[in-house]
C-alpha positions in Angstrom: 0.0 0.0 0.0 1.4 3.7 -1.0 0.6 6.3 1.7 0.6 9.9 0.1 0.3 12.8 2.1 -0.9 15.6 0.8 0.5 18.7 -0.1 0.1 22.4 0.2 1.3 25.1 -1.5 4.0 26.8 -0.2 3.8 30.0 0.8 6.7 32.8 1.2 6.7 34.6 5.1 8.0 37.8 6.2 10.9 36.1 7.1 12.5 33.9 4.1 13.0 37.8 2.7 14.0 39.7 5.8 17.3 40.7 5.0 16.8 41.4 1.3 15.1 44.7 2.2 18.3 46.2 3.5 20.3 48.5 1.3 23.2 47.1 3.3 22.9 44.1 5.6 22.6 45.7 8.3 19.9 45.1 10.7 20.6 47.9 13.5 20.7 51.9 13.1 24.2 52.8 11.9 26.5 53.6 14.8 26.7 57.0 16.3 30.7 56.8 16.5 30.4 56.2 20.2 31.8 54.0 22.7 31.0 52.8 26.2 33.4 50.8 28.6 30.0 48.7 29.2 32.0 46.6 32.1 32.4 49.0 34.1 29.0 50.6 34.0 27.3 47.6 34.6 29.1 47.4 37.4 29.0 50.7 38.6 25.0 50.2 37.9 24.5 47.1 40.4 26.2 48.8 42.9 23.8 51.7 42.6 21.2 48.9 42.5 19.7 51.1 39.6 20.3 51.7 35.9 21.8 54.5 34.7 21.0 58.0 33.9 22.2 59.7 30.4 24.6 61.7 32.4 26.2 59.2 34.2 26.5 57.1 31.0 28.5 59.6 29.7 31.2 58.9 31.9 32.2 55.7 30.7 32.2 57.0 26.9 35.2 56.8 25.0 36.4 57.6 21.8 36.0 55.4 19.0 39.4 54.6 16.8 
């Protein structure tokens, strides 16, 4: 006895073609040329027991190369 199964069409989703709409690859927001010591302010944030505010984010920003 052959057993078939039947089949459906196949259909395309969103996500076979989610990279293709990217001029570039990318999938984030270009960077903003900055950069953070991100150790150290996760650190310095569990001591505070709190996250960060904009200000003292700014403390741990270096330059980028």
């Amino acid at each position: 006895m052959i057993v078939a199964e039947r089949g459906y069409p196949m259909t395309v989703s969103k996500t076979d073609c989610f990279g293709e709409a990217m001029r570039d690859g990318r999938l984030t927001e270009p960077s903003n040329e900055k950069v953070y010591r991100l150790r150290e302010a996760i650190l310095y944030s569990r001591q505070l027991g709190r996250p960060l505010t904009e200000e003292e984010m700014c403390t741990f920003e270096t330059k980028a190369d």
